[in-house]
VMD Tcl script that builds the backbone (N, CA, C; Angstrom):
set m [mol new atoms 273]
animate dup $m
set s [atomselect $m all]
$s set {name element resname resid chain x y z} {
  {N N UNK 1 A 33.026 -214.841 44.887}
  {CA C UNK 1 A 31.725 -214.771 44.232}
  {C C UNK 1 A 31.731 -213.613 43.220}
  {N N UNK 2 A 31.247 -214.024 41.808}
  {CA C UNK 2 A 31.047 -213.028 40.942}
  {C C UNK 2 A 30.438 -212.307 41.513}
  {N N UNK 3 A 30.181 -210.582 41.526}
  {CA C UNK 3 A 28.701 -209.689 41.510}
  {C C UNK 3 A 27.766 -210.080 40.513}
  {N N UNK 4 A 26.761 -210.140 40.872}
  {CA C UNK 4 A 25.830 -210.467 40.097}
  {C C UNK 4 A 25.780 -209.170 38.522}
  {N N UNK 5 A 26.214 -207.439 39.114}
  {CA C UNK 5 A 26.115 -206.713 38.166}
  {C C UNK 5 A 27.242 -207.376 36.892}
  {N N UNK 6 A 28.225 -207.575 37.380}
  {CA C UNK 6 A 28.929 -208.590 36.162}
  {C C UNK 6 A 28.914 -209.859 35.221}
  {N N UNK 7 A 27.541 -210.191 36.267}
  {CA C UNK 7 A 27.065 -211.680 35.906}
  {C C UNK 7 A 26.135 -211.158 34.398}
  {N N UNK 8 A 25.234 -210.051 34.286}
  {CA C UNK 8 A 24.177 -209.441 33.419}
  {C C UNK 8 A 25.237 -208.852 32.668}
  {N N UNK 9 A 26.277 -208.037 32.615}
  {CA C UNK 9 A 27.161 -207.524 32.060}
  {C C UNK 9 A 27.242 -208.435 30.465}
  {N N UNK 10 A 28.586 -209.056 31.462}
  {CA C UNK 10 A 28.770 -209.967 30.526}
  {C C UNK 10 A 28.093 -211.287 29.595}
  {N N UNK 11 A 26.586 -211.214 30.278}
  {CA C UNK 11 A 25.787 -212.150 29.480}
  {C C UNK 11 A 24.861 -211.036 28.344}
  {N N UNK 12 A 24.905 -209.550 28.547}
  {CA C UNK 12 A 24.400 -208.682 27.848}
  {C C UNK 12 A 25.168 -208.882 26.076}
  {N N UNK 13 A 26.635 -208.869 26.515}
  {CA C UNK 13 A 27.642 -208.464 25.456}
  {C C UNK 13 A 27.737 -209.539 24.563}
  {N N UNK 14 A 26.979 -210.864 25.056}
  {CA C UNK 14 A 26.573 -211.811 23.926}
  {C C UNK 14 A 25.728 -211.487 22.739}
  {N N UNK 15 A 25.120 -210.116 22.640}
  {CA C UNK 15 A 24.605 -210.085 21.426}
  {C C UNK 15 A 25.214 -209.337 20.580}
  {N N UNK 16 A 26.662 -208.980 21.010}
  {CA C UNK 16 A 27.792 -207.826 19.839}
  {C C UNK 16 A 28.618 -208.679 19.471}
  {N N UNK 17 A 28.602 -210.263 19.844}
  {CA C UNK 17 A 29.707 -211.425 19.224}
  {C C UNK 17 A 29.139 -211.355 17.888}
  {N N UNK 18 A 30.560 -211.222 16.911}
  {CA C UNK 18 A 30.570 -211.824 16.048}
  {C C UNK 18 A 30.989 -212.993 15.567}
  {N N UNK 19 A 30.077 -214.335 15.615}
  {CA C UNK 19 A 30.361 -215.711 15.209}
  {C C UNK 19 A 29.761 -216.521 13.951}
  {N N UNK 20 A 29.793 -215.961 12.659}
  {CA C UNK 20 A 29.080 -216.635 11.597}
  {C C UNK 20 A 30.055 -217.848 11.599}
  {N N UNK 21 A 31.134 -218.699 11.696}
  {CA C UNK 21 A 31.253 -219.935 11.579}
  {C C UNK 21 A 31.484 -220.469 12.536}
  {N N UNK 22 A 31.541 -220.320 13.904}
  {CA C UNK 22 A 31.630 -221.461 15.153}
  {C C UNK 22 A 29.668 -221.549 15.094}
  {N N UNK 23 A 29.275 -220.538 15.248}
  {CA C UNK 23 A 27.942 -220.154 15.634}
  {C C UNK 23 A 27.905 -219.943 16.913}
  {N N UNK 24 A 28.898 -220.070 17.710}
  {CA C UNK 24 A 29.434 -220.007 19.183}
  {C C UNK 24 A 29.431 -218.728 19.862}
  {N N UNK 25 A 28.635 -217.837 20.510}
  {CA C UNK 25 A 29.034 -215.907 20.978}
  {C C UNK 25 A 29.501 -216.621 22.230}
  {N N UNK 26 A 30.432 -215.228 22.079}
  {CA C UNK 26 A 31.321 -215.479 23.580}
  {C C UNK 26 A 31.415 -214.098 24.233}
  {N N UNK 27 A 31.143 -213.760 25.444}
  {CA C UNK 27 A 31.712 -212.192 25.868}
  {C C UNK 27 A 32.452 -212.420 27.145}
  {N N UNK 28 A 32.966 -211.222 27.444}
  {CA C UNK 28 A 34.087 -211.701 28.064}
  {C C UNK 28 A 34.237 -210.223 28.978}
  {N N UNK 29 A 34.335 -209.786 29.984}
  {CA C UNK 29 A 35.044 -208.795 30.998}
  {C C UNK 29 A 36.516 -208.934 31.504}
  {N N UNK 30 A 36.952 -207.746 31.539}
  {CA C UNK 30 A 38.463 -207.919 32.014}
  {C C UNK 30 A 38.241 -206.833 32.873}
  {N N UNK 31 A 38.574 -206.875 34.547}
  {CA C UNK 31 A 38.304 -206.274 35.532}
  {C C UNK 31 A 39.729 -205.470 36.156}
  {N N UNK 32 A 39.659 -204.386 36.098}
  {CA C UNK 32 A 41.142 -204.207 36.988}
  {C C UNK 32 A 41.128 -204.031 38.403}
  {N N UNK 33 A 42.112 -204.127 38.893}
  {CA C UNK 33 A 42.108 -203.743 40.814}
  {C C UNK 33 A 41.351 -202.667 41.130}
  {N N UNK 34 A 40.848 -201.756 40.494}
  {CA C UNK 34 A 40.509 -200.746 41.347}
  {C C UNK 34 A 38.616 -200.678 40.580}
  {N N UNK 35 A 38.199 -201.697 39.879}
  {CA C UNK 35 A 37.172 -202.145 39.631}
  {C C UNK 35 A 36.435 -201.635 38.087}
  {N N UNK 36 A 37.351 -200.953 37.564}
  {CA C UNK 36 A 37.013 -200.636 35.770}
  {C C UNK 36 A 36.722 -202.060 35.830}
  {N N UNK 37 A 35.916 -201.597 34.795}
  {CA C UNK 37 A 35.469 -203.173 33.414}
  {C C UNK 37 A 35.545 -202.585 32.017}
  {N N UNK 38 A 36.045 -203.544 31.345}
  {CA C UNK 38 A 35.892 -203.560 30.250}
  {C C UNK 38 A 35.134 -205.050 29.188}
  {N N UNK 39 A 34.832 -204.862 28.141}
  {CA C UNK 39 A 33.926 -205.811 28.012}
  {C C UNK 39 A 34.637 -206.088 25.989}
  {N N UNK 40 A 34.468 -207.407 26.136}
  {CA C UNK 40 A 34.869 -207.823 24.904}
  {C C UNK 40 A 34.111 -209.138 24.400}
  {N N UNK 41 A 33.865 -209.002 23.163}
  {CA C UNK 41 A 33.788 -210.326 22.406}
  {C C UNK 41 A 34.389 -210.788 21.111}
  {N N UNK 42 A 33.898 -212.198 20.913}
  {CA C UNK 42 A 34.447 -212.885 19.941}
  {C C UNK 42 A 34.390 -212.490 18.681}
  {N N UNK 43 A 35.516 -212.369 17.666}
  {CA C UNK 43 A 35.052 -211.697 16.552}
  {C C UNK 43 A 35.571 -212.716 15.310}
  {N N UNK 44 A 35.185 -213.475 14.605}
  {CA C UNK 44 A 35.224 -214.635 13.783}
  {C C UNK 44 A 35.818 -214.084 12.712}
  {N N UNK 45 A 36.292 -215.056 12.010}
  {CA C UNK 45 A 36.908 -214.388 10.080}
  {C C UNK 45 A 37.070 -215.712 9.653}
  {N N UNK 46 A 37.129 -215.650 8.213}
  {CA C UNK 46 A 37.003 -216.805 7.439}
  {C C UNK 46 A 37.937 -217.492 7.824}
  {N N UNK 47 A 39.185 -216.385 7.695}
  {CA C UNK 47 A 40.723 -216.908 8.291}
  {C C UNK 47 A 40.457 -217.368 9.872}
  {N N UNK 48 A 41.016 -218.451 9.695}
  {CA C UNK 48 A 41.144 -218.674 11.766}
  {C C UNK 48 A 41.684 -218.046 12.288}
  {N N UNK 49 A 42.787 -217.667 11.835}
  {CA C UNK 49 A 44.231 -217.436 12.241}
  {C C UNK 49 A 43.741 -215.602 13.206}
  {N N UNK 50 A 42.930 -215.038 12.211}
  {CA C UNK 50 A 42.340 -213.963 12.194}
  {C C UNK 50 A 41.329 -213.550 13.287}
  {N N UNK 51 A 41.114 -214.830 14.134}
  {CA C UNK 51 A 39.891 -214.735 14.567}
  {C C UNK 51 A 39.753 -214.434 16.038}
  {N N UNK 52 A 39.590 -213.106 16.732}
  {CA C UNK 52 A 39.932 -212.668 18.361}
  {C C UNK 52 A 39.041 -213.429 19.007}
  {N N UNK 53 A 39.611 -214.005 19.770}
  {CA C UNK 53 A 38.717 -214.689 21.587}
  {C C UNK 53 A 38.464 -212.806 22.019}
  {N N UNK 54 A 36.863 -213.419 22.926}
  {CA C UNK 54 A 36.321 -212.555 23.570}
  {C C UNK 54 A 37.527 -211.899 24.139}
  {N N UNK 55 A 37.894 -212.882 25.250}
  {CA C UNK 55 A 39.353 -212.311 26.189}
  {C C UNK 55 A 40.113 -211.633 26.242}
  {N N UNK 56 A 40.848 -211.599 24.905}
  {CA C UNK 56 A 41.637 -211.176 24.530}
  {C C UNK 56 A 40.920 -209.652 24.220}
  {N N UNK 57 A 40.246 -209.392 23.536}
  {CA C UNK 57 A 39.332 -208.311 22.947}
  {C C UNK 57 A 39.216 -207.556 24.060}
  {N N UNK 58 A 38.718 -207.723 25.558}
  {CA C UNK 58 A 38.312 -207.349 27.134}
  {C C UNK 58 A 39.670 -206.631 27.650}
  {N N UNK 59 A 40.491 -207.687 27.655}
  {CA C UNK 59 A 41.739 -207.024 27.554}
  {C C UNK 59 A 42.449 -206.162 27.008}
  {N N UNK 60 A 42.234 -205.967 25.719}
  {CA C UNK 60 A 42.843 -205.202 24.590}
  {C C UNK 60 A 42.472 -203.696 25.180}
  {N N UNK 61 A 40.697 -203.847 25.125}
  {CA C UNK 61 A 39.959 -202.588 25.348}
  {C C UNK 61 A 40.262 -202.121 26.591}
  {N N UNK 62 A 40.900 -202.886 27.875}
  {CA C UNK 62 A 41.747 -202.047 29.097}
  {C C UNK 62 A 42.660 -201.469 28.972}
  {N N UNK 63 A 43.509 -202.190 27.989}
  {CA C UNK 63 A 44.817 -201.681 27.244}
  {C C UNK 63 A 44.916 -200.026 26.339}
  {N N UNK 64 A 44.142 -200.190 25.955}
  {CA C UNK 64 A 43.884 -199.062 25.004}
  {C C UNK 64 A 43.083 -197.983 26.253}
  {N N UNK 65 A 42.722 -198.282 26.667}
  {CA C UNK 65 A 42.201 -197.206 27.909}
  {C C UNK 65 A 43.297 -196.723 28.963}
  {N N UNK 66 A 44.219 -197.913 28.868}
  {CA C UNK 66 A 45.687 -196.580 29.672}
  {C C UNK 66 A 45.499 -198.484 30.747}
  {N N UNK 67 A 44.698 -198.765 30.555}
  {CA C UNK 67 A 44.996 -200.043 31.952}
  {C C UNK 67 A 46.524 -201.022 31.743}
  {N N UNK 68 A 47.107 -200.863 33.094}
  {CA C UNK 68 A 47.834 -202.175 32.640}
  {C C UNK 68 A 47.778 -203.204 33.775}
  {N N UNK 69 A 47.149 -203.130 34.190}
  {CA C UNK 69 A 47.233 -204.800 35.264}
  {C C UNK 69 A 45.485 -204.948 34.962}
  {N N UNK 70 A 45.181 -206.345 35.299}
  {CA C UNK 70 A 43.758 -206.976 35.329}
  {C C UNK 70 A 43.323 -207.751 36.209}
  {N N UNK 71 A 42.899 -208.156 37.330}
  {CA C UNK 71 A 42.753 -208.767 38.236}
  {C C UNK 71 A 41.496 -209.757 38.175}
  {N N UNK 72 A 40.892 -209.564 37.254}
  {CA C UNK 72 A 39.421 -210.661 36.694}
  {C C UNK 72 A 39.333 -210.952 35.402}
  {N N UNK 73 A 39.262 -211.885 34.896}
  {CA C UNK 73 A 38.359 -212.113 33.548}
  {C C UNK 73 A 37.059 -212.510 33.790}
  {N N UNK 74 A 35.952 -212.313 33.883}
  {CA C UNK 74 A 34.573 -213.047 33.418}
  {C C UNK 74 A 34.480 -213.628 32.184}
  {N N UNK 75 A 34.061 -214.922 31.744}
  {CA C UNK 75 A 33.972 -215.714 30.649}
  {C C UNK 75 A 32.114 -216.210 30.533}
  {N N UNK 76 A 31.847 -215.657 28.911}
  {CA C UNK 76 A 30.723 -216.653 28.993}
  {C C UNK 76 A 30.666 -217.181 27.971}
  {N N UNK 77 A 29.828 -218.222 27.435}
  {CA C UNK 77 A 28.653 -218.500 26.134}
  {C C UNK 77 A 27.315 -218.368 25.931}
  {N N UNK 78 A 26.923 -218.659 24.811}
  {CA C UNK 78 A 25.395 -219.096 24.617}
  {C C UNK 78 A 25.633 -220.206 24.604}
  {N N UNK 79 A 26.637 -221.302 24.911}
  {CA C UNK 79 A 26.484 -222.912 24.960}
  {C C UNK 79 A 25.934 -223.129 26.341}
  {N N UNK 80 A 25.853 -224.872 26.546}
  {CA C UNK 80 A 24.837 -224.938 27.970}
  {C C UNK 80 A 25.727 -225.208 29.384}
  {N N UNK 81 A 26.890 -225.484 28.483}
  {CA C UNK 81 A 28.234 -226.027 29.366}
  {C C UNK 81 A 29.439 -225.289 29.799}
  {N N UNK 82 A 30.205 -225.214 30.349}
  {CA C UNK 82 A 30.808 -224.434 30.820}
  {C C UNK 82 A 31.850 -223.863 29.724}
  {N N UNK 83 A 32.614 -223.083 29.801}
  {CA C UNK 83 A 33.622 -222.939 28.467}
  {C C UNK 83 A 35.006 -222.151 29.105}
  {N N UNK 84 A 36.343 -222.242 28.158}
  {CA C UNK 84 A 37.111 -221.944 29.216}
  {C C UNK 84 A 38.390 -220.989 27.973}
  {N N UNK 85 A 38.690 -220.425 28.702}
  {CA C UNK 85 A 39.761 -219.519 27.566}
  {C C UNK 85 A 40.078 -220.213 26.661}
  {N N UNK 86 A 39.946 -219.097 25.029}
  {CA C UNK 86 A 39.979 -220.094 23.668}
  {C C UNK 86 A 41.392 -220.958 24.243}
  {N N UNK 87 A 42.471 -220.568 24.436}
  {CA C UNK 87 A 43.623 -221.288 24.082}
  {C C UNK 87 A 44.773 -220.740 24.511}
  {N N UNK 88 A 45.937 -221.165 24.183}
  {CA C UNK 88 A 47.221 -220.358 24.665}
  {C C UNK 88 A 47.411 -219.237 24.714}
  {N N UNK 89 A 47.034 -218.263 24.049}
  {CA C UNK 89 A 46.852 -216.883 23.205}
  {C C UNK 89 A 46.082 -216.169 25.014}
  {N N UNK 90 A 44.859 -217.175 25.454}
  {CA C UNK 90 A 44.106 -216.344 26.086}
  {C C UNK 90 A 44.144 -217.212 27.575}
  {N N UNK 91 A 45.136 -218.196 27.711}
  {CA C UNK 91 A 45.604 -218.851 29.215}
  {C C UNK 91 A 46.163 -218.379 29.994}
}
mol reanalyze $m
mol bondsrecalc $m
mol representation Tube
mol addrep $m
């Protein structure tokens, strides 16, 4: 079971997505074993190629904090349906 404090977390960080062309916000937590969070979202560019998944971003920001193992991702949207790591990059 999620904690619920992670459940508000990560539905908070939906308003720092940047998505002007999916129109899609995504935020995202990356949890380590000993219970840090870190929190990431989607950041869009004209270029696709260019364009970070939340996930990846959650991760990054553990990374850069000295973390190296992760034991959770939390995933969300503002869509009504469920949604699931952008893609290979973030599987």
């Amino acid at each position: 079971m999620i904690p619920r404090e992670w459940i508000e977390l990560v539905k908070d960080g939906l308003k720092y997505s940047y998505a002007p062309y999916s129109g899609v916000r995504v935020s995202a937590l990356a949890i380590t074993p000993d219970g840090k969070v870190y929190r990431g979202v989607n950041v869009e560019n004209a270029s696709l190629g260019l364009t970070v998944c939340a996930e990846r971003v959650a991760i990054f920001n553990a990374v850069s904090n000295g973390e190296r193992k992760i034991k959770t991702v939390v995933l969300t949207s503002d869509l009504d349906k469920p949604i699931y790591p952008a893609g290979l990059a973030c599987r």
